[in-house]
C-alpha distance (Angstrom), angle and dihedral (degrees) to the residues before:
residue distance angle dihedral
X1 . . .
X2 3.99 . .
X3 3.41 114.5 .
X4 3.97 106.7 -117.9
X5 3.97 118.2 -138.7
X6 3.72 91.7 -106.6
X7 3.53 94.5 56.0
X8 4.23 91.9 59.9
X9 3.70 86.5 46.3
X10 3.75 101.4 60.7
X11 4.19 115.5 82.4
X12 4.11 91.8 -135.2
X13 3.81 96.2 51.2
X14 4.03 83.0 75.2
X15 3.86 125.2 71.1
X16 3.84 87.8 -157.2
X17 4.18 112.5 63.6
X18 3.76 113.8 -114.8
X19 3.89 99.9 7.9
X20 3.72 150.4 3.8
X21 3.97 127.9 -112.1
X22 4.06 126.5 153.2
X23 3.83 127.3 119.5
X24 3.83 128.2 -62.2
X25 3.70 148.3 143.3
X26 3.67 143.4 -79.9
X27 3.74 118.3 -138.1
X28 3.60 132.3 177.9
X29 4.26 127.4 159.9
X30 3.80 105.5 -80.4
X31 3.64 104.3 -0.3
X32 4.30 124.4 99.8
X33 3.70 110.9 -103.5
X34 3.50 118.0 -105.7
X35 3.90 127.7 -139.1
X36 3.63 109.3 -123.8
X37 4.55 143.2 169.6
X38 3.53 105.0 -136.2
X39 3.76 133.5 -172.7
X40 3.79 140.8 -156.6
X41 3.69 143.4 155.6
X42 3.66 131.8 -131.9
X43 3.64 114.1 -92.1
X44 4.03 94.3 15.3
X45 4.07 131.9 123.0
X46 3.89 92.1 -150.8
X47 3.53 144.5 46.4
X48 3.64 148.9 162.7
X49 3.80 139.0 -92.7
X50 4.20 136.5 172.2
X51 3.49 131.0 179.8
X52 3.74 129.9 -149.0
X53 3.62 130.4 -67.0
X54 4.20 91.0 -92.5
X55 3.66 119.1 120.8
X56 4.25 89.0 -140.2
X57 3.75 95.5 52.9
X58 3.65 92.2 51.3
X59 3.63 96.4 43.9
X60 3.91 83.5 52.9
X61 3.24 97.2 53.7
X62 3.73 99.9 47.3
X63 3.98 91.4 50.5
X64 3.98 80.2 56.0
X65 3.81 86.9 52.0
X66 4.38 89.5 75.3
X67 3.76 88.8 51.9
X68 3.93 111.4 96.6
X69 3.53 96.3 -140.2
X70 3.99 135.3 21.6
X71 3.87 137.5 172.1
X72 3.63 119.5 -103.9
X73 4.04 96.9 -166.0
X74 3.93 100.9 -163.8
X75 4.01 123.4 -143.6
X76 3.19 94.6 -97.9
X77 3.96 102.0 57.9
X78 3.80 94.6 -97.6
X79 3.81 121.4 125.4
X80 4.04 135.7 -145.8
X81 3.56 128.6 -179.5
X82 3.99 107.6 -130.3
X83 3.94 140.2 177.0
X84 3.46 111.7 -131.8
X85 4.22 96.9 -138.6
X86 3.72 99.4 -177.7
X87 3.94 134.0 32.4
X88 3.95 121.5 -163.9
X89 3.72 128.3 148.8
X90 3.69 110.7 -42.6
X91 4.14 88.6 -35.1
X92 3.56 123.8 91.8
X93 3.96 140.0 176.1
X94 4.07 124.9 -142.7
X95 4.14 138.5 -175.5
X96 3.50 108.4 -144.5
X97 3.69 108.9 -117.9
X98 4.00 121.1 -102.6
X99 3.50 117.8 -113.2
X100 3.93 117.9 -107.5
């Protein structure tokens, strides 16, 4: 199920008041998922997410960094598309992407 927009927007979608943050996944068409922590706060467009320290998982993520939209998979089984907006050694920022 993919989260929709409205869903991150509303306070008691979140078990955590204000925001949401836990471990998840990055996937994009083609490419290996890679494990990530994420954060976001109620009510915002853009986030936060960092891999671990290895050289491979950072690699993959910044290769996943050209593609216009990737798969944030949230702990909980939930999905939202994202754009990652910035790139920088293992830590990267997104914008969720508007629903069409």
């Amino acid at each position: 199920m993919a989260v929709q927009a409205g869903y991150l927007r509303n306070p008691t979608s979140f078990r955590s008041p204000g925001g949401l943050a836990g471990s998840g996944m990055i996937i994009a068409v083609g490419r290996k998922p890679v494990a990530v922590a994420y954060q976001f706060w109620t009510g915002a467009n853009s986030g936060s997410i960092a891999t671990t320290a290895s050289q491979a998982k950072r690699d993959a993520l910044r290769a996943m960094w050209l593609e216009p939209t990737v798969i944030l998979r949230l702990e909980d089984g939930r999905h939202v598309d994202i754009s990652l907006t910035q790139c920088e050694d293992g830590k990267a920022t997104f914008e969720i992407a508007a629903d069409e």
